[in-house]
N, C-alpha and C positions, 0 to 999 in steps of 0.2 A: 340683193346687193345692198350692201350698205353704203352711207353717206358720207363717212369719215372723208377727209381731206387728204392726199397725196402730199408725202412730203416735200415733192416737185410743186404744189400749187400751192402750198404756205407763204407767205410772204415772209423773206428773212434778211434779215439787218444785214451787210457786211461792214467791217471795219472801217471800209472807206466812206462808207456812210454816217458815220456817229463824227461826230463833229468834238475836237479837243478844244475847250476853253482856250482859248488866245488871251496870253495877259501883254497889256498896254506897257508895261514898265521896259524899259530897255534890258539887254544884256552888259552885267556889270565891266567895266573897262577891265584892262589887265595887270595896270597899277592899282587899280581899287582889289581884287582879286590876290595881286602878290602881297598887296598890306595885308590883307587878312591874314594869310599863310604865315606872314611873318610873326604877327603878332599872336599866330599861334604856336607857332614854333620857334619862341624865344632865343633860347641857349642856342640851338643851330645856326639860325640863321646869321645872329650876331656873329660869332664864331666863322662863319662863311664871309662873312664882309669885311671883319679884319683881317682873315686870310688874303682875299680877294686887294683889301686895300695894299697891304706890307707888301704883296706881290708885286703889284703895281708901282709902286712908289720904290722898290729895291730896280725892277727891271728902267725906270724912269732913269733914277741914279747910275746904274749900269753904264749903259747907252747914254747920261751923257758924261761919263769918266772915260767911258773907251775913245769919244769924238771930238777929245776936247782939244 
């Protein structure tokens, strides 16, 4: 017989063993996150906020000419 080792009596890592670096720094808020976005996506986003705004400011006006 020979001595070689059983794969069964290897000693063997699992996943749950290896340990992931944990970094200290927080996870970035969600305004800090959508500024990014923004400033990476110039033309759209601008273009989305003065949609967003004239929309707002026409339904403002709307409602209060109907209530007035």
């Amino acid at each position: 017989m020979s001595s070689t080792p059983t794969p069964s009596s290897t000693p063997t890592q699992t996943p749950d063993a290896v340990e992931t670096p944990k970094t200290t720094e927080p996870q970035p808020s969600y305004v800090k996150l959508a500024m990014r976005n923004m400033v990476r996506k110039g033309g759209k986003s601008l273009f989305h906020f003065s949609l967003t705004a004239i929309t707002l400011l026409g339904f403002l006006v709307g409602v209060s000419y109907i209530t007035r």
